[in-house]
C-alpha positions in Angstrom: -13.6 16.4 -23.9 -10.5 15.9 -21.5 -10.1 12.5 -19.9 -11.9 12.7 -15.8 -10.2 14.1 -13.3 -7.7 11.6 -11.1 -9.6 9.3 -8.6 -7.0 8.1 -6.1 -9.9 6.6 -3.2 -12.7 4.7 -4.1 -14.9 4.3 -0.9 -13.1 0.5 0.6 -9.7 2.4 0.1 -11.8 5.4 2.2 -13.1 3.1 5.0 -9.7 1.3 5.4 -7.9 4.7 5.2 -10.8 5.7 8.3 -9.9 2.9 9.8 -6.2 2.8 10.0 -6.7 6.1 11.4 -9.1 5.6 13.8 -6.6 3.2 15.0 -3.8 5.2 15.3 -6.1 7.5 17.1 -6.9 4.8 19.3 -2.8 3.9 19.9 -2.8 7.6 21.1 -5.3 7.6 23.7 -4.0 4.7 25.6 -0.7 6.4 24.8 -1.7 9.4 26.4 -3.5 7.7 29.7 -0.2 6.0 30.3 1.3 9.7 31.3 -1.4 10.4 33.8 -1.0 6.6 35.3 3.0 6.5 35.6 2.3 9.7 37.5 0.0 7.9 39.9 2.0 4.7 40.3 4.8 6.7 41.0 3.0 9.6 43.6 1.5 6.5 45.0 4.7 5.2 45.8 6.5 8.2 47.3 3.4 8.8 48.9 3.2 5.1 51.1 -0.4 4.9 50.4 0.2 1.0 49.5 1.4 -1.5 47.2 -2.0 -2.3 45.9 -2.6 1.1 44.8 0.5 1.3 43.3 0.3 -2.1 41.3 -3.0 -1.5 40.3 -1.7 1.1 38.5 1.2 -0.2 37.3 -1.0 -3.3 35.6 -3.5 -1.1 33.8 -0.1 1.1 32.8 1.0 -2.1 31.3 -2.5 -3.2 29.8 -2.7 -0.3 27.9 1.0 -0.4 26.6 -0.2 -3.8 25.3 -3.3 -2.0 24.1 -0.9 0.7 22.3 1.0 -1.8 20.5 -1.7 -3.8 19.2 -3.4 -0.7 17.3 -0.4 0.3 15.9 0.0 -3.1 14.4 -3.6 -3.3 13.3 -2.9 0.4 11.5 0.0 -0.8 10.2 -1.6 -3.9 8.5 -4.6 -2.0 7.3 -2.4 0.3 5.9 -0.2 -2.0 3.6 -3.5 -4.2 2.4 -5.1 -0.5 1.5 -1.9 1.0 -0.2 -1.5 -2.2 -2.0 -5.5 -2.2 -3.3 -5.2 1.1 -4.1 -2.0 0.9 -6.3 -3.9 -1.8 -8.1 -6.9 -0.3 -8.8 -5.1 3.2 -9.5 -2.8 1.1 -12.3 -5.7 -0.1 -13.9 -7.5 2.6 -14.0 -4.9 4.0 -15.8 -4.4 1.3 -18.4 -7.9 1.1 -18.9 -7.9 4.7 -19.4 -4.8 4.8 -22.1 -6.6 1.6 -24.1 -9.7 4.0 -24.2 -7.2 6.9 -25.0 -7.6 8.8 -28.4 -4.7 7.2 -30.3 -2.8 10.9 -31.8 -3.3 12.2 -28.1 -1.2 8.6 -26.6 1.5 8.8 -29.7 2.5 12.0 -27.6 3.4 10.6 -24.6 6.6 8.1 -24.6 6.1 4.7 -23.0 8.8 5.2 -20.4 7.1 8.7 -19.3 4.2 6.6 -18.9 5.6 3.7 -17.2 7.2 6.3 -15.0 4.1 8.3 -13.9 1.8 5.4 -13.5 4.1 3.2 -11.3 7.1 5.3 -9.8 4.7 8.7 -8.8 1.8 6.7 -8.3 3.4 4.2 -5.5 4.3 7.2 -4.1 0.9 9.1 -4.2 -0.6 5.7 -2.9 1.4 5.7 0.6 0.8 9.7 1.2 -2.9 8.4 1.3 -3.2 5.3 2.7 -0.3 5.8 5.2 1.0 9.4 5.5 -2.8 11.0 5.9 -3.8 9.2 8.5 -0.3 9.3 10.3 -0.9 13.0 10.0 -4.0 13.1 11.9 -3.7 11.0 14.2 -0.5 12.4 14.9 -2.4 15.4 15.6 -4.8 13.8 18.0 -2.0 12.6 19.9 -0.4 15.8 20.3 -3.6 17.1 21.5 -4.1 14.7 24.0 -0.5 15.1 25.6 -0.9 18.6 25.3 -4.6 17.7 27.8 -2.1 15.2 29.9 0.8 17.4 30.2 -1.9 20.2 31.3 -3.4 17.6 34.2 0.7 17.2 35.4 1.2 21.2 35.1 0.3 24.0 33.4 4.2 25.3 34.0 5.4 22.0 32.0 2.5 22.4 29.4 3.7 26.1 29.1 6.8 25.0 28.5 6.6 22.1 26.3 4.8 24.4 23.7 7.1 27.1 24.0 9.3 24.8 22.3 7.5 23.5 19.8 7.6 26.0 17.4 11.2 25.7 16.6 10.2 22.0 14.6 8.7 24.7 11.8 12.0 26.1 11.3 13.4 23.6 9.0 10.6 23.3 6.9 10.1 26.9 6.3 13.4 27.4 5.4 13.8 24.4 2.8 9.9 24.1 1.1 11.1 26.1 -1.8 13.8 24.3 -3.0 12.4 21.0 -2.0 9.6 21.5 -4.2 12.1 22.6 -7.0 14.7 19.9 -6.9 11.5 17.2 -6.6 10.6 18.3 -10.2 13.8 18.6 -11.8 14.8 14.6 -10.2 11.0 13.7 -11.2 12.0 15.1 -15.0 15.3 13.5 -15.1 14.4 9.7 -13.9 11.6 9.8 -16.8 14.7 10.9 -19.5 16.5 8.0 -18.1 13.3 5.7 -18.2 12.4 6.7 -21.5 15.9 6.1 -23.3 16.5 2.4 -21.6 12.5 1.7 -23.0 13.5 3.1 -26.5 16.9 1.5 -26.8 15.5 -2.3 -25.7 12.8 -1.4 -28.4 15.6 -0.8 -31.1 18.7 -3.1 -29.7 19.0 -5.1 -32.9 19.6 -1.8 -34.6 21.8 -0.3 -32.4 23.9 -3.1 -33.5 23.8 -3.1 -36.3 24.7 0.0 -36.2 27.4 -1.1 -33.8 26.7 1.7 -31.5 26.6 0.2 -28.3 29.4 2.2 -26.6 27.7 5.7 -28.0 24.3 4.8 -26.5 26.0 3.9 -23.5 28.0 7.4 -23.0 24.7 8.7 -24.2 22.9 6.7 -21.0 26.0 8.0 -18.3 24.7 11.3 -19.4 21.0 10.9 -18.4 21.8 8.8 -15.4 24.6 11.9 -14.4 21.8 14.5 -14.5 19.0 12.3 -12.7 22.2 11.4 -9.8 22.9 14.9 -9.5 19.2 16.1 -8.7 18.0 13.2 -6.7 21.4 14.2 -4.9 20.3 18.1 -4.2 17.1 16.4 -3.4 18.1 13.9 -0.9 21.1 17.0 0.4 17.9 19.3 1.1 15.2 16.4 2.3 18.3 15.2 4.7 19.3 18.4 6.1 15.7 19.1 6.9 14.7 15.8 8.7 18.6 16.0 10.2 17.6 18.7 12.4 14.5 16.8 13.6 16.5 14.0 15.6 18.4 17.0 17.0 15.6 18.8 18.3 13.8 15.7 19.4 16.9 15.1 22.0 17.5 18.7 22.7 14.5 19.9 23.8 13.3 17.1 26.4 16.3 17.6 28.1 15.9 21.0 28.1 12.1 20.7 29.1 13.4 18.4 31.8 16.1 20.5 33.3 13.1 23.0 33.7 10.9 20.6 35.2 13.4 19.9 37.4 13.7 23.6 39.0 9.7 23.3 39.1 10.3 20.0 41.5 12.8 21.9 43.7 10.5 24.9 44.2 7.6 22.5 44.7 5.6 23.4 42.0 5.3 20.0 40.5 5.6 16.2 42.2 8.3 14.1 41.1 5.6 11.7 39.7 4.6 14.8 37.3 8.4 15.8 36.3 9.1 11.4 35.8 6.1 10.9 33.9 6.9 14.0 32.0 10.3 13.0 31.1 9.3 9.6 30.4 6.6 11.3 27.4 7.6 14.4 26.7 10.0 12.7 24.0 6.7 11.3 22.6 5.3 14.4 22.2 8.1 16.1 20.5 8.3 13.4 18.3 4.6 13.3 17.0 5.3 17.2 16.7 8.1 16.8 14.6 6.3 13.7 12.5 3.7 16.3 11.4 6.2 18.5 10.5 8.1 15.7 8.2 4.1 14.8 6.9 4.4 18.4 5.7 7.6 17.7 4.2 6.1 14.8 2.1 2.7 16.8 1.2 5.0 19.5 -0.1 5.9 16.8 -2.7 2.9 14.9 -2.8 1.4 18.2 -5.3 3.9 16.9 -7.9 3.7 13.3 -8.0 -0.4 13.7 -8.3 0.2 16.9 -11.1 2.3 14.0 -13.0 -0.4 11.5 -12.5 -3.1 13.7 -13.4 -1.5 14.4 -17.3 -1.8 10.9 -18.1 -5.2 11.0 -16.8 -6.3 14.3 -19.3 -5.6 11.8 -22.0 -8.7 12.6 -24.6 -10.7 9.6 -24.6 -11.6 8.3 -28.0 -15.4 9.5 -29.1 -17.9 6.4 -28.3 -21.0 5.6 -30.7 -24.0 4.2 -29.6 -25.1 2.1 -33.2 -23.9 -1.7 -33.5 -22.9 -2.1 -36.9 -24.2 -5.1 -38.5 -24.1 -5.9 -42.5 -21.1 -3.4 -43.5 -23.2 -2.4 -47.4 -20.8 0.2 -48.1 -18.2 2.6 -46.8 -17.8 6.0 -48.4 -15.5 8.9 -48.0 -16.3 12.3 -48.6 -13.9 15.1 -49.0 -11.3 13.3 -46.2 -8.4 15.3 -44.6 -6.0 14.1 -42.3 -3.6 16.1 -41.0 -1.4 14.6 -38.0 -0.5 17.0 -34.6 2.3 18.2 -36.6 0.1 19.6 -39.3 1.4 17.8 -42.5 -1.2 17.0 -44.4 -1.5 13.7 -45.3 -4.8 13.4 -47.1 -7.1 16.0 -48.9 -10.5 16.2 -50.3 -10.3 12.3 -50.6 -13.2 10.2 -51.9 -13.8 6.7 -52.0 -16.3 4.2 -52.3 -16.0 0.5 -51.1 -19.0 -2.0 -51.4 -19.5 -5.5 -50.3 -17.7 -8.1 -51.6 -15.0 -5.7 -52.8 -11.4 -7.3 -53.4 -9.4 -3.9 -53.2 -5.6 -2.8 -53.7 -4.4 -0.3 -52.9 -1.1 1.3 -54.4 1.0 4.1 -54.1 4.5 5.7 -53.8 5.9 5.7 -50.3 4.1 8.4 -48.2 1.2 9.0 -50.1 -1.1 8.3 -47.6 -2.3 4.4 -47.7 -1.2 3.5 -44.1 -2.7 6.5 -42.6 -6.3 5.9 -44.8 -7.1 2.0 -43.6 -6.0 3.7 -40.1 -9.3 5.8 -40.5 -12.2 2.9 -41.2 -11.4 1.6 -37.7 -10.8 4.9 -36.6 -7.4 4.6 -34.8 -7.4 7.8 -36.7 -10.3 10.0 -37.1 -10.3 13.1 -40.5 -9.3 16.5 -39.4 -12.1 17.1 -42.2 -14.6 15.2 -44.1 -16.8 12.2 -43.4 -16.4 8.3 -42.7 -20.2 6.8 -43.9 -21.2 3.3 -43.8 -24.5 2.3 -45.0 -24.9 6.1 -44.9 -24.3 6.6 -41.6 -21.7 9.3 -39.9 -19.1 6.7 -38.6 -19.2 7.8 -35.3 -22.3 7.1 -34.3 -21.2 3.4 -33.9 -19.9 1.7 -31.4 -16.4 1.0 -31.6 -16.7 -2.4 -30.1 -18.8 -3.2 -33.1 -17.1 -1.4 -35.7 -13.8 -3.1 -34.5 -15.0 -6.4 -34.8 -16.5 -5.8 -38.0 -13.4 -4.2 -39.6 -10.2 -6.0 -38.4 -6.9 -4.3 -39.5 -3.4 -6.1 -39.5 -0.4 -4.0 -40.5 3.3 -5.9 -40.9 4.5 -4.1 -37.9 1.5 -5.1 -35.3 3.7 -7.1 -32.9 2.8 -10.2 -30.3 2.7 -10.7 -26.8 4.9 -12.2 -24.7 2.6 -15.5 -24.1 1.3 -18.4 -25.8 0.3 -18.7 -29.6 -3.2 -19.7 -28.5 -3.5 -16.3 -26.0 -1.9 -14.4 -29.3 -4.6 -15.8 -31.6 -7.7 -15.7 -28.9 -6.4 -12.8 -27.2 -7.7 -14.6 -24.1 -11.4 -15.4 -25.3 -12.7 -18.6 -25.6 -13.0 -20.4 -29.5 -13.9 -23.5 -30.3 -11.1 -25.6 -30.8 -12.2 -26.4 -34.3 -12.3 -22.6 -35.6 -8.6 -22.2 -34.3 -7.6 -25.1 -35.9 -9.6 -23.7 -38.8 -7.8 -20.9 -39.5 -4.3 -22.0 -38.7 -4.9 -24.2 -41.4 -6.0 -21.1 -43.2 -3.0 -19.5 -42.8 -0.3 -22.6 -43.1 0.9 -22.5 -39.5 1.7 -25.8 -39.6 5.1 -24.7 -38.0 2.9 -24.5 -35.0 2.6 -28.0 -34.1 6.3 -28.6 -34.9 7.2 -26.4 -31.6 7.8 -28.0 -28.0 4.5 -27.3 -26.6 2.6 -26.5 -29.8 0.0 -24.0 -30.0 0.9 -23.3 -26.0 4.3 -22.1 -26.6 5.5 -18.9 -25.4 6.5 -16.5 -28.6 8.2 -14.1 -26.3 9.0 -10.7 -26.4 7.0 -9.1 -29.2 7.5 -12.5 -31.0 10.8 -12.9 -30.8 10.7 -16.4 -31.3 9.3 -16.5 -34.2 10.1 -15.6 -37.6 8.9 -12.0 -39.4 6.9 -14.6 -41.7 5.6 -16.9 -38.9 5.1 -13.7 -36.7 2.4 -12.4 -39.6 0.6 -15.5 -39.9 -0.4 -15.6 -36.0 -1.3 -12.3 -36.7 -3.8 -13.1 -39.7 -5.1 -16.3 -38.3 -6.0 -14.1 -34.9 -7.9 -11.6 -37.4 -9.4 -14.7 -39.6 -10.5 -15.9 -35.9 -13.2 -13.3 -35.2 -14.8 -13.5 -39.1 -14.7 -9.7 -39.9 -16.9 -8.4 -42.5 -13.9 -6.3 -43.9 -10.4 -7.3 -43.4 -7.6 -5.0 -44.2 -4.1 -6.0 -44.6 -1.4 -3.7 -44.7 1.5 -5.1 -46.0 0.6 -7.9 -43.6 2.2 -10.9 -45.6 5.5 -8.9 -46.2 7.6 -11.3 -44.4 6.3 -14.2 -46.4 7.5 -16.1 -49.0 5.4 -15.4 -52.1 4.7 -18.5 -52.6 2.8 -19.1 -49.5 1.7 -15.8 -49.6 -0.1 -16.6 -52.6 -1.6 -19.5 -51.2 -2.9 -17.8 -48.0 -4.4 -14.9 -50.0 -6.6 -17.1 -52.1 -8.3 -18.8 -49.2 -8.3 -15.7 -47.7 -10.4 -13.8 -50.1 -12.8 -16.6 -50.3 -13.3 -17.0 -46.8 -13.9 -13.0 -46.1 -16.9 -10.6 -47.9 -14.8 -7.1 -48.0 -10.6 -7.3 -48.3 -8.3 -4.4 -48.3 -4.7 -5.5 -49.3 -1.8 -2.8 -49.5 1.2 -4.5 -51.0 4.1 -3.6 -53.0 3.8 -7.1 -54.5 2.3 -7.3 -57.7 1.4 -10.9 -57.6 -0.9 -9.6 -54.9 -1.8 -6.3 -56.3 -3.1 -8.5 -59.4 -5.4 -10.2 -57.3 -7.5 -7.4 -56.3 -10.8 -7.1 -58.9 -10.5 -3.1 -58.2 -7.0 -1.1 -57.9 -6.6 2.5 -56.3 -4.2 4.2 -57.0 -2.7 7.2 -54.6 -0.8 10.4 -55.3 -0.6 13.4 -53.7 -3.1 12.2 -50.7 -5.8 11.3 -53.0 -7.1 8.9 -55.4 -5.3 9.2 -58.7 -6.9 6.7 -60.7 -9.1 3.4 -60.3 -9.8 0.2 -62.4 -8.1 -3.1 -62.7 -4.3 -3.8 -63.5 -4.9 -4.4 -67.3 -7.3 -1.0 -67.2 -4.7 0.7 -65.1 -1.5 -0.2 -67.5 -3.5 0.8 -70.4 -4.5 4.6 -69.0 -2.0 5.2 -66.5 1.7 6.3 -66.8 2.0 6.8 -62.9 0.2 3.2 -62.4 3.0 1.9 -64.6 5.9 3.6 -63.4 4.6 2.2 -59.8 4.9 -1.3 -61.3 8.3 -0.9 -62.9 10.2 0.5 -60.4 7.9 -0.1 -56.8 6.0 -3.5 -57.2 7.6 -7.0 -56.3 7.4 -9.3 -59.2 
C-alpha cells in the first residue's frame, strides 16, 4: 500500500485561504467604485453643478481608498499567518509520515533530497496556496469589475482596453516550455548540492583523515557550478517573461489614453470618463498582467507538488492490531531477507528463542547477524518466511507494543543534540529514581562530573561525549523502559572490557530475554546458548565449551575474530 496522497489544506488553512480572498475581492470592489466616483467628482466640476456635489464625492472617493487599503492589509496578514500554519502542519505531516515510513523504502531516499523537498518545494507550494490562489482570483474579479466600470465610462474605451489585453499572453505562451524544463533541471541540481554538503558534515572526521578537504571542495564547485547555471537559465527565462510585463503595463495605457483622447475631441466620451480612465486603466492592465505572472508560477507549482508528493508515496510500515504482552518465545521459520538490491542476506533460517534466554550470537563479517536482530523489531521485515511469538504471525502486533517489548541498541545508534536526560527519556516522564537507577546500571557516573549534570547538552550526534560514554546513554535509555528482550549489537564496543564486563552482569540479571552480538569473547562466554552464523543461516548451536569441542568454524571464529 502506497503512502496517501499529499494534503496541502486542511479546512482553517481553507477558511483563511476564503478569507484572504474574499478580501482581496473586497479591496476590488471599492477599487472599482472609485473609477465611476472620480468621473463624477470630476463631470461635477466641469459641469458647475456645485461644490457640495463635488466634495461629496470626492469624500466617499477617499473613504473607500481608505477602505481599499485596509482589505489589502487584512489579506495580506491572513495570508502570512495561513502560509505560516500551513508550512507547519505540512512539515509535520511529513515527518510523521517518514517516522511511520517502511524503513528499506526511507534508506532510498538521501536525507538532503528530503530536507530539500519537505522545506525548499514545500515553502514554495505553501505561498502558491495561501497567497498566489487567492491573488489569482481576486485578481480576476477585479478585472471584471473594471471591465463593468470601464463599460459605464464607454463602451469605445472598454472596446479598446480589451483589445489590448491579449498581447499580456504573449510572453507566457512563448516561454512555458522551457520554464517548466529549466524549473526541473535547477530543482534536481540544488538537491545534488543539498545532498553532498549533508553527506560530507556526516563524514567530516573522515574526510580528514583522509586529508581530502580540497578534493571535496572541487568536488562541491562542481555541484554548485551546475545548480548556478540552471537557476541562471531559470531566472534568464522567468526575467525575460515578467520584463515584458512592466513594458506593456506603461505602453498600453498610454496608448489607451491617446485613444481616449481622440474619443474626448469627437465628443464621444467626457473628460471625467477619459481622466478617470487614465487614472485606472493602469490598474487594470496591471491585475491583467498579475494573472498572467500567477500563470507563470502555476506552470511551476506542478513540480514543486510532483517533488512533494514522492516523499509522500513513502510505503508506510504494516500496523498490527495485538499488544504483546509476556514475550514466551520467538521462532523463525524458513527466514529470507533479501535487501532492494537483491543480495541475499539470509535463507531458510530457523531459530528458536525462549524466555530467559542469554544468547550470542557469532559470526564472520557479513553473515547476516545485524540484519537478523533488525527483523524481531521489524525495522526489517523477511522477503520470505515467518516472525512467530507465542505462535503468533509477528505482524499482527502492534508495533508500539512490540517496540517496547523488544528494545534494540546497535554501536552505531547515535544521540541527539539535547540533554542527557531528553537522550535517556526521549522526552517522557520517569521517576527520578529509575533514571538514577539505571545510570547506576550502566556506570555513568561521568554524568554527574559534567557542568550541568544529567542536563547537559551532548551535541551533535553526541559529539561531546566519548564512543564509550556515547553507548552507555544509549543502554541506560533502553534499561529505562524494562524490555522483555533486549538486544545489543555490538552496543558496548567502545567500552573498556572491564566495565563492559561489569555492565553486562547487571544487565543480564536485570532483563528476562538478552541478545548480545560481540566479537568479544569475554562476552560471547557469558551467553548460556551460542549461535553460530554462516552462509545466512545457523551453523551450529550450544555453549562455548560444546561449541570448541564440535566446531572447527566456531573455533577458527575465536582464534582469529573474537577479542580476548
Amino acid at each position: 500500500m502506497k503512502g496517501k496522497k499529499l494534503r496541502i489544506m486542511r479546512m482553517t488553512h481553507i477558511k483563511l485561504a476564503i478569507l484572504t480572498t474574499l478580501s482581496l475581492i473586497l479591496s476590488s470592489f471599492f477599487y472599482s467604485r472609485r473609477v465611476t466616483l472620480l468621473q463624477n467628482a470630476i463631470d461635477t466640476a466641469l459641469q458647475n453643478k456645485g461644490l457640495s456635489a463635488f466634495l461629496g464625492n470626492v469624500i466617499l472617493f477617499l473613504g473607500f481608498l481608505i477602505l481599499t487599503i485596509a482589505f489589502d492589509f487584512i489579506a495580506s496578514f491572513v495570508s502570512a499567518v495561513n502560509k505560516v500554519g500551513m508550512f507547519r502542519n505540512l512539515v509535520e505531516s511529513q515527518i510523521k509520515l517518514m517516522l511511520n515510513a517502511d524503513t528499506n523504502d526511507l534508506k532510498r531516499k538521501n536525507t538532503g533530497e528530503i530536507i530539500t523537498r519537505v522545506f525548499d518545494d514545500g515553502w514554495y507550494v505553501i505561498d502558491i496556496y495561501a497567497q498566489a490562489l487567492p491573488e489569482l482570483i481576486s485578481l480576476s474579479f477585479k478585472v471584471a469589475l473594471l471591465v463593468v466600470a470601464f463599460y459605464q465610462l464607454s463602451p469605445w474605451l472598454l472596446l479598446i482596453a480589451l483589445l489590448l489585453s491579449p498581447i499580456y499572453g504573449f510572453p507566457i505562451s512563448t516561454s512555458r516550455k522551457k520554464i517548466k524544463d529549466y524549473q526541473q533541471k535547477e530543482r534536481s541540481s540544488f538537491e545534488e548540492c543539498v545532498k553532498f554538503i549533508n553527506e560530507t558534515m556526516s563524514g567530516i572526521n573522515v574526510i580528514k583523515a583522509f586529508e581530502s578537504k580540497n578534493v571535496f571542495y572541487k568536488e562541491f564547485g562542481k555541484r554548485s557550478n551546475l545548480w548556478m547555471s540552471a537557476l541562471n537559465n531559470l531566472f534568464n527565462v522567468i526575467a525575460k517573461t515578467e520584463s515584458l510585463f512592466p513594458f506593456l503595463n506603461g505602453l498600453l495605457p498610454i496608448t489607451v489614453v491617446t485613444l481616449s483622447s481622440i474619443l474626448v475631441a469627437r465628443g464621444k466620451i467626457t473628460i471625467g470618463s477619459a481622466i478617470s480612465f487614465y487614472y485606472f486603466v493602469s490598474g487594470f492592465y496591471g491585475s491583467v498582467s498579475g494573472v498572467y505572472s500567477s500563470a507563470l508560477d502555476f506552470i511551476r507549482l506542478g513540480i514543486y507538488r510532483r517533488r512533494i508528493q514522492e516523499i509522500a508515496q513513502l510505503n508506510p510500515e504494516k500496523e498490527g492490531k495485538k499488544v504483546l504482552r509476556d514475550i514466551k518465545e520467538i521462532r523463525l521459520q524458513n527466514v529470507s531477507f533479501n535487501y532492494p538490491d537483491g543480495k541475499e542476506i539470509l535463507t531458510d533460517l530457523n531459530l528458536r528463542i525462549k524466555r530467559g534466554d542469554k544468547i550470542a550470537i557469532v559470526g564472520a563479517s557479513g553473515v547476516g547477524k545485524s540484519t537478523l536482530v533488525s527483523l524481531f523489531n521489524r525495522l526489517l521485515s523477511p522477503t520470505k518466511g515467518k516472525i512467530l511469538i507465542n505462535n503468533i504471525p509477528i505482524e499482527e502486533f502492534s508495533l508500539s507494543s512490540l517496540r517496547k517489548s523488544i528494545i534494540l541498541v546497535r554501536s552505531n545508534d547515535m544521540l541527539f543534540d539535547t540533554s542527557i536526560r531528553n537522550n535517556i527519556t526521549f522526552f517522557e516522564h520517569f521517576p527520578k529514581e529509575e533514571i538514577e537507577k539505571v545510570l547506576k546500571i550502566c556506570e555513568c557516573d561521568f554524568v554527574e562530573r559534567l557542568e550541568n549534570g544529567i542536563d547537559t547538552p551532548v551535541g551533535e550526534k553526541g559529539a561531546k561525549l566519548s564512543d564509550g560514554q556515547r553507548q552507555r546513554i544509549l543502554l541506560a535509555g533502553a534499561l529505562l523502559r524494562k524490555p522483555e528482550v533486549l538486544i545489543l549489537d555490538e552496543a558496548t564496543s567502545g567500552i573498556d572490557s572491564e566495565t563492559e564486563e561489569r555492565i553486562l552482569e547487571r544487565i543480564l540479571k536485570e532483563i528476562n530475554t538478552v541478545i548480545i552480538i560481540s566479537h568479544r569473547l569475554s562476552t560471547v562466554r557469558k551467553a548460556s546458548k551460542i549461535i553460530l552464523m554462516n552462509g545466512g543461516k545457523v551453523e551450529a548451536e550450544g555453549t562455548h565449551e560444546e561449541l570448541m569441542e564440535k566446531s572447527p568454524l566456531y573455533r577458527n571464529i575465536v582464534k582469529n575474530q573474537l577479542v580476548m
